[in-house]
GUVO-185921 format. One record per residue (C-alpha): residue number from 1; x, y, z. Coordinates in steps of 0.05 Angstrom, whole numbers. Layout:
<pts>
+-----+--------+--------+--------+
!   i !      u !      v !      w !
+-----+--------+--------+--------+
! NUM !      X !      Y !      Z !
...
+-----+--------+--------+--------+
</pts>
This chain:
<pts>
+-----+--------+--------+--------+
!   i !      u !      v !      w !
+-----+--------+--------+--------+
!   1 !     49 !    573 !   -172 !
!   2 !    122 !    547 !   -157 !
!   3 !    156 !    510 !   -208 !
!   4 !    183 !    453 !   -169 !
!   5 !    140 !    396 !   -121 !
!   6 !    150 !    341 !    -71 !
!   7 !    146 !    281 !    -93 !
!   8 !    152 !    203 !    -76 !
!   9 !    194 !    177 !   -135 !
!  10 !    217 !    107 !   -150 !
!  11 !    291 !    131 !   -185 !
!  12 !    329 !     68 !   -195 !
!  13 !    303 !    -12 !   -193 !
!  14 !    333 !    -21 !   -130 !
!  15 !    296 !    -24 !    -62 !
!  16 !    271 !     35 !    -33 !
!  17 !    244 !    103 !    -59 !
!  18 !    272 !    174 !    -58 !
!  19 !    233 !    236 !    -39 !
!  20 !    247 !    295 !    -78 !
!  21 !    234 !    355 !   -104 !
!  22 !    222 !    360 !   -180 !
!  23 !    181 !    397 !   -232 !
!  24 !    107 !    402 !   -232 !
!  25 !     79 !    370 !   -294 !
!  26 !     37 !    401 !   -349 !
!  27 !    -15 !    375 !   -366 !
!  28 !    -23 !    351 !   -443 !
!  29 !    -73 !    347 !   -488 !
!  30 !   -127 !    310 !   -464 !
!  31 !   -103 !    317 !   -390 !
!  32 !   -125 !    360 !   -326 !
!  33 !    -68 !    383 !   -277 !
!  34 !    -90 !    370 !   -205 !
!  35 !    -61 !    392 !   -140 !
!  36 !    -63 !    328 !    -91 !
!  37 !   -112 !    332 !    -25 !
!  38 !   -103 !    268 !     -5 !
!  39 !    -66 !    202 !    -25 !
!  40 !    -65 !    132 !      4 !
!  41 !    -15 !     84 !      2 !
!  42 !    -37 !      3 !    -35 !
!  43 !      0 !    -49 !    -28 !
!  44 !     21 !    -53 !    -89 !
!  45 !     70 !      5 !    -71 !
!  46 !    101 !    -38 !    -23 !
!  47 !    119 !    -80 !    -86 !
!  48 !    138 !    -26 !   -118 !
!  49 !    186 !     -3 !    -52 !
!  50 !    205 !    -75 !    -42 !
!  51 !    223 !    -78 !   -119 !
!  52 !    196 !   -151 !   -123 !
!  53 !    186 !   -185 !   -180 !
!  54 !    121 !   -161 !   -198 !
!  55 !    153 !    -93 !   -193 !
!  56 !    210 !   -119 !   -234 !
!  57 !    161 !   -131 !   -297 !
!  58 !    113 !    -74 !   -288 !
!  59 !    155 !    -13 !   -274 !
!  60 !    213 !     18 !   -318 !
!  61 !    248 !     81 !   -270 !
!  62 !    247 !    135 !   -251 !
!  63 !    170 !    136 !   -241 !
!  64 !    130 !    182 !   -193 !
!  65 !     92 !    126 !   -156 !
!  66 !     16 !    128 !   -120 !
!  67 !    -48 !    110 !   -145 !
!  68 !   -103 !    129 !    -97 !
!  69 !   -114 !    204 !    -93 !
!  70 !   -164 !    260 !    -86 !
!  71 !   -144 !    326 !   -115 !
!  72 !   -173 !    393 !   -136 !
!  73 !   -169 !    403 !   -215 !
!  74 !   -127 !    474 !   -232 !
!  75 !   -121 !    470 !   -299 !
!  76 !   -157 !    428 !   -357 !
!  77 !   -127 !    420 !   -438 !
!  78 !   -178 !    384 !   -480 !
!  79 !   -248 !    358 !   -494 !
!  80 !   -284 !    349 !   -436 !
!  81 !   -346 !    305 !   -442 !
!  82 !   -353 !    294 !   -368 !
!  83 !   -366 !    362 !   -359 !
!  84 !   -306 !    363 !   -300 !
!  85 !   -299 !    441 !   -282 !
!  86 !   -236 !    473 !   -243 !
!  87 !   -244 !    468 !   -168 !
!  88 !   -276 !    401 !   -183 !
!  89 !   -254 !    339 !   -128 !
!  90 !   -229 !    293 !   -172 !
!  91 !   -200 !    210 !   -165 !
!  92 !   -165 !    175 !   -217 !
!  93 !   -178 !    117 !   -247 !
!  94 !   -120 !     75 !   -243 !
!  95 !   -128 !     34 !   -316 !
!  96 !   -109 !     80 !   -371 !
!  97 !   -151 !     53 !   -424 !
!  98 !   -150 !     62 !   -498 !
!  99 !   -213 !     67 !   -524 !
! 100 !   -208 !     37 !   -585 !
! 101 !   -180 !    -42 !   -578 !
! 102 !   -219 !    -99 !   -570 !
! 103 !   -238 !    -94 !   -496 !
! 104 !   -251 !    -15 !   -498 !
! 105 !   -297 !    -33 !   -553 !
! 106 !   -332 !    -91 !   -522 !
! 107 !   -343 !    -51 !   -453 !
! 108 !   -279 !    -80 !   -418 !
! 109 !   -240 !    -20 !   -407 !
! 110 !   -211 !    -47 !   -340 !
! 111 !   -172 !    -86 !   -384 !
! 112 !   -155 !    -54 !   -436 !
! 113 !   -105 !    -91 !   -482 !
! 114 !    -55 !    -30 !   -488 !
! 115 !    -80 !    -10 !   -421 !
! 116 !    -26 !     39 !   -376 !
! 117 !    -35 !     40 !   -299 !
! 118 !    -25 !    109 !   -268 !
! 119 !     29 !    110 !   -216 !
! 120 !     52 !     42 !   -248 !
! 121 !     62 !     51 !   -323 !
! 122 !     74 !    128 !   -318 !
! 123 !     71 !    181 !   -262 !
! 124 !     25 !    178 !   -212 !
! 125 !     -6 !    220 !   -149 !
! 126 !     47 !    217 !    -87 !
! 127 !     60 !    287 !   -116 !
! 128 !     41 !    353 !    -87 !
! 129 !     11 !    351 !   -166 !
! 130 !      0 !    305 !   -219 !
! 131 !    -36 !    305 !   -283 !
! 132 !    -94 !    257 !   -305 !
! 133 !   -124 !    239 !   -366 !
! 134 !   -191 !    269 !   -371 !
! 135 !   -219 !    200 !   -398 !
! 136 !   -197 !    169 !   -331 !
! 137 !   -214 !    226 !   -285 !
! 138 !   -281 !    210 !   -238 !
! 139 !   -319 !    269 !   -207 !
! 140 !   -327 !    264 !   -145 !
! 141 !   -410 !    283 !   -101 !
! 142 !   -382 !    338 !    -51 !
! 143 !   -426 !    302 !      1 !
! 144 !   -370 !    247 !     15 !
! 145 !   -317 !    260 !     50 !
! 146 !   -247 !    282 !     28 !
! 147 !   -212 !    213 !     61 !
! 148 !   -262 !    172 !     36 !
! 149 !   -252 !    205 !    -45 !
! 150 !   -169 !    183 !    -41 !
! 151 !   -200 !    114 !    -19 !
! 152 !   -248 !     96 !    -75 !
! 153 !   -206 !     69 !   -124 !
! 154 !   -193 !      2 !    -71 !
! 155 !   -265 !      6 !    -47 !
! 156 !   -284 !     -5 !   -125 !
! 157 !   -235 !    -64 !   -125 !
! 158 !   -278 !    -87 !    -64 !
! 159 !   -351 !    -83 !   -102 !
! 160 !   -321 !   -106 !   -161 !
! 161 !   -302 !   -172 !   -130 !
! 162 !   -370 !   -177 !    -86 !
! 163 !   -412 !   -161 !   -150 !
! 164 !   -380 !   -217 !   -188 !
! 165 !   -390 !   -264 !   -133 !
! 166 !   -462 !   -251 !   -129 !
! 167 !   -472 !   -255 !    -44 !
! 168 !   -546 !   -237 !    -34 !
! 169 !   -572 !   -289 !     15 !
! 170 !   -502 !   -322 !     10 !
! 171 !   -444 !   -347 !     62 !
! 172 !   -393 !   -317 !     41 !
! 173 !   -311 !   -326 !     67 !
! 174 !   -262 !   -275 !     55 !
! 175 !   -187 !   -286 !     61 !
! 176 !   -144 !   -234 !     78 !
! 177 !   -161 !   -172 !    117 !
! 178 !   -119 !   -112 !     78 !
! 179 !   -162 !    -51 !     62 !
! 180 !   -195 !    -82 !      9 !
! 181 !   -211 !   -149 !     44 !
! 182 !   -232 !   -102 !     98 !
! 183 !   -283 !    -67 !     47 !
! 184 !   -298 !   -130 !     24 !
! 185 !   -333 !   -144 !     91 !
! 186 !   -379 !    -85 !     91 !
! 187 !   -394 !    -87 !     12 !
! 188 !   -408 !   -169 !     23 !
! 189 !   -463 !   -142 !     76 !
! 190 !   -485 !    -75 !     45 !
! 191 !   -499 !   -130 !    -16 !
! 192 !   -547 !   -181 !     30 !
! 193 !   -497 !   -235 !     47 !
! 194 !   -522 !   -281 !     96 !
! 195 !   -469 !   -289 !    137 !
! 196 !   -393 !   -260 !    122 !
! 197 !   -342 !   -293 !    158 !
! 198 !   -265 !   -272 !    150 !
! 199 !   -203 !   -302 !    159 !
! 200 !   -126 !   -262 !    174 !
! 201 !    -72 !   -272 !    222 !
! 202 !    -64 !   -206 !    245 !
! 203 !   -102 !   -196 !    303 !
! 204 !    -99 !   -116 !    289 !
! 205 !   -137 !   -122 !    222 !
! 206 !   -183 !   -171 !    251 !
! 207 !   -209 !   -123 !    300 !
! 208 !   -226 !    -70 !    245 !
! 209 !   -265 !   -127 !    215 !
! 210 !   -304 !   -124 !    269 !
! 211 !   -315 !    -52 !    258 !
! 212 !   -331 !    -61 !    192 !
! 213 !   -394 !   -113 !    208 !
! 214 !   -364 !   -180 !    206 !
! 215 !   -402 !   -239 !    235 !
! 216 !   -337 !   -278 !    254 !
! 217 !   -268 !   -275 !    251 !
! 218 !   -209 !   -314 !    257 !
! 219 !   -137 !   -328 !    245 !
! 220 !   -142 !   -400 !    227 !
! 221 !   -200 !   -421 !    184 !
! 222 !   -239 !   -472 !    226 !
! 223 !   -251 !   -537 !    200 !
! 224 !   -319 !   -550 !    215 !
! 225 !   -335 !   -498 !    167 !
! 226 !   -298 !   -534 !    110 !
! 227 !   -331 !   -543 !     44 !
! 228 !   -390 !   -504 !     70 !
! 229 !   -378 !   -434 !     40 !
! 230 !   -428 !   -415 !    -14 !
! 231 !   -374 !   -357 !    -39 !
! 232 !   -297 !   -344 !    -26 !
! 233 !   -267 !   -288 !    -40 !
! 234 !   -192 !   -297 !    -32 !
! 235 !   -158 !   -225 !    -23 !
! 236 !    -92 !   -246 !     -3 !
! 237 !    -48 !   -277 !    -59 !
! 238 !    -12 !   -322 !     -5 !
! 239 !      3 !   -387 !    -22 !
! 240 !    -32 !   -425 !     35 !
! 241 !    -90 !   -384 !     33 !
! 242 !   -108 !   -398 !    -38 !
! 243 !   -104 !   -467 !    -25 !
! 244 !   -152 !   -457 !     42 !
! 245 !   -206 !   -425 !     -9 !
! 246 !   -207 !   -482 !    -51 !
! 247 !   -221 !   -539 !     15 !
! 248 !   -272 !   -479 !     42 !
! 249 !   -317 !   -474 !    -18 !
! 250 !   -374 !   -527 !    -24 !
! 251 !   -390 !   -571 !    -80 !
! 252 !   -416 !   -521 !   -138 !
! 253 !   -390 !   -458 !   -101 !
! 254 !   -355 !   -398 !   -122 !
! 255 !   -288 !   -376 !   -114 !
! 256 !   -263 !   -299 !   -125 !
! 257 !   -189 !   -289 !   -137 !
! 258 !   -164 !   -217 !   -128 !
! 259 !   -101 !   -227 !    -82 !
! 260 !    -38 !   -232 !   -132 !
! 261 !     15 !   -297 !   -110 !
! 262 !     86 !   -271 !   -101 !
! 263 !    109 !   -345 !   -144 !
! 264 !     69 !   -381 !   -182 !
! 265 !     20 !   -433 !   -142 !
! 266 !     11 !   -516 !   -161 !
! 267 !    -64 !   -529 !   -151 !
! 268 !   -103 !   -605 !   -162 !
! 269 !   -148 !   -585 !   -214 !
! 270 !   -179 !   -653 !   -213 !
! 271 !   -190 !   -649 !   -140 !
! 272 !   -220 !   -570 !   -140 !
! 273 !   -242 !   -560 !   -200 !
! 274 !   -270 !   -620 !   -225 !
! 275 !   -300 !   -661 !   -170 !
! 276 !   -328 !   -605 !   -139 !
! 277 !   -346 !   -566 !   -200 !
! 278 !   -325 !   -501 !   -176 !
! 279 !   -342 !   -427 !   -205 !
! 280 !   -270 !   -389 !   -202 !
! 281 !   -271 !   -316 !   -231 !
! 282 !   -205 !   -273 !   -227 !
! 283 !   -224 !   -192 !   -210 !
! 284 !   -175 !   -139 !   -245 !
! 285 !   -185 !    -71 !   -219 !
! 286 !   -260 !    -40 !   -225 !
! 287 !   -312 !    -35 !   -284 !
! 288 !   -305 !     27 !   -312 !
! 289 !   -351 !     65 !   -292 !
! 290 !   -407 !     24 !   -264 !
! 291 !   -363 !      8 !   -214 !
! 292 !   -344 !     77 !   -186 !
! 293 !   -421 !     88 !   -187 !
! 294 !   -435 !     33 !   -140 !
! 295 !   -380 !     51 !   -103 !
! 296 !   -409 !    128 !    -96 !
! 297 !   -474 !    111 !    -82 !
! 298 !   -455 !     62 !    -12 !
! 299 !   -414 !    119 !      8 !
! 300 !   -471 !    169 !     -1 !
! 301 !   -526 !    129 !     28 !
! 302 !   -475 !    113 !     86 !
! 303 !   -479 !     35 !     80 !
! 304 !   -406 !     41 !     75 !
! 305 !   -355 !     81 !    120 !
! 306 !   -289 !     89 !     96 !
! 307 !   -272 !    123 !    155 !
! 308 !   -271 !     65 !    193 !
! 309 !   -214 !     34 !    159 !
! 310 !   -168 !     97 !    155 !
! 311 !   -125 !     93 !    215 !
! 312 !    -57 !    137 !    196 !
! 313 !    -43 !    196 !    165 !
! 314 !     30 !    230 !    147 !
! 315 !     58 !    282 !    110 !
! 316 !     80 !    263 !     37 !
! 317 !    163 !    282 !     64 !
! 318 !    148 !    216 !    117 !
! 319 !    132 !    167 !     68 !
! 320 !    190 !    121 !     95 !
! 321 !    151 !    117 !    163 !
! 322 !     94 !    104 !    137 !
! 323 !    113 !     47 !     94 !
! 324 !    140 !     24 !    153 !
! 325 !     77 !     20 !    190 !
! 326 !     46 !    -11 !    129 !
! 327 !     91 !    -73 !    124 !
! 328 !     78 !    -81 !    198 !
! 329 !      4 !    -94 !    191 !
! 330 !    -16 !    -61 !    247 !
! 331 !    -55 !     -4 !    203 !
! 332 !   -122 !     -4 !    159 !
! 333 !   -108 !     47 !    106 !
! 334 !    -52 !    100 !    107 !
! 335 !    -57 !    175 !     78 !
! 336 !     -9 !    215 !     60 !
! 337 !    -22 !    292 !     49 !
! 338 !     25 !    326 !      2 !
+-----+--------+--------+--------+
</pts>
């Protein structure tokens, strides 16, 4: 093996990223090395690119950045209760839990209170290798494909929200068609929803709805369908759009938040909350690891196709053009291959 890699590297807290060559990690005790298959980009590294303000408080450079990946373990140094082998497929779970606070001990690793995020809080996968904690490391069934592995962690993110919701027999809004709002759609009617109906302005991501199974679509919520959704799951962050959940719900219904607001966002809590005596639960990341198993098992039993959704691919050295395509909307999910 070389010494040196390719890698996607946020270097100073600037916008932009740099791709460069650098050395391949070693994995430490308690880690496996992998050698990246496939990655896919979130939008959360657009924050990252964009060097935001989220970005501002979550990152400290230079950082190797990328969170969704498939790879092929090479090299394992520790205790290995999962029973993970070399050659395995592997994915990473994104929150680095501890184990041992609170939350860990309760069964909330997800959010962990000294949690790390890989690709966020240290070095992450748009590498041509990375290392991964074993704790964090999810084995992947052979029997899905190699696309659909780099894709689970935002699927998960997807189930996670629809499980909280609770959409069997359920009509069911969601708000914002990015790839998970997209997988949102086919988890809401893997899961029995009544009737899923999805709002986004971009007429490119409203078409993969459609492809996804979608009963309707729009780009402008109508308004005879105001406070008449039994669940709302609100996958945007944008300002307006939160505010379009809250008139959508009915009396007694329930509101999912997953979409994070660039600013902070003035609500009437009289209005929403109290007069119509809503049910609002916030979604952070997946439940570790119920979540991946639900998450495995539609993608075995073919109720969900990831495929559908991935519509570029690049080579890691193009990042800059894909990121391009990504903040033009006109894509479902983009991979990159190291």
């Amino acid at each position: 093996m070389k010494d040196t890699m390719l890698a996607v590297v946020k270097e100073r807290p600037e916008l932009g990223i740099v791709i460069k060559s650098i050395p391949i990690p070693k994995p430490q005790e308690g880690e496996l090395l992998v050698k990246v298959k496939l990655a896919s980009i979130c939008g959360t590294d657009i924050d990252i690119y964009d060097w935001n303000q989220w970005a501002k408080s979550h990152i400290e450079p230079p950082i190797v950045i990328g969170h969704e990946i498939v790879g092929e373990v090479l090299k394992i140094n520790g205790e290995n209760p999962a029973g993970i082998k070399i050659g395995d497929l592997v994915s990473s779970e994104t929150h680095i839990f501890c184990g041992k606070c609170s939350q860990c001990k309760i069964g909330n690793k997800h959010v962990c209170e000294k949690m790390q995020l890989f690709g966020i809080g240290r070095n992450g996968g748009f590498a041509q290798y990375t290392t991964i904690p074993i704790r964090t490391s999810w084995k992947n069934d052979k029997s899905i494909p190699l696309e659909a592995m780099s894709s689970q962690e935002p699927l998960g993110n997807a189930v996670h929200a629809v499980t909280k919701a609770g959409v069997k027999g359920k009509t069911v809004l969601v708000i914002g068609l990015g790839p998970i709002g997209l997988c949102a759609v086919a988890v809401a009617k893997a899961y029995g929803a009544t009737k899923v109906i999805a709002v986004n302005r971009g007429e490119y991501r409203r078409n993969l709805a459609k492809r996804m199974g979608v009963d309707e679509v729009y780009d402008v919520f109508p308004e005879e369908y105001l406070n008449k959704m039994d669940i709302v799951l609100e996958m945007s962050g944008n300002e307006t759009a939160i505010k379009t959940a809250f008139e959508a719900v009915k009396i007694t219904g329930t509101i999912i938040i997953f979409g994070i607001p660039k600013k902070e966002i003035a609500l009437d809590f009289g209005k929403y909350f109290i007069d119509k005596e809503l049910t609002v639960k916030g979604v952070f990341g997946r439940l570790i690891w119920d979540t991946w198993h639900q998450a495995s098992d539609l993608l075995k039993s073919g109720k969900i196709d990831l495929i559908t959704i991935i519509t570029h691919r690049f080579p890691l050295s193009e990042f800059e053009k894909a990121m391009e395509v990504m903040k033009s909307g006109k894509c479902g999910k983009i991979l990159l291959e190291p």
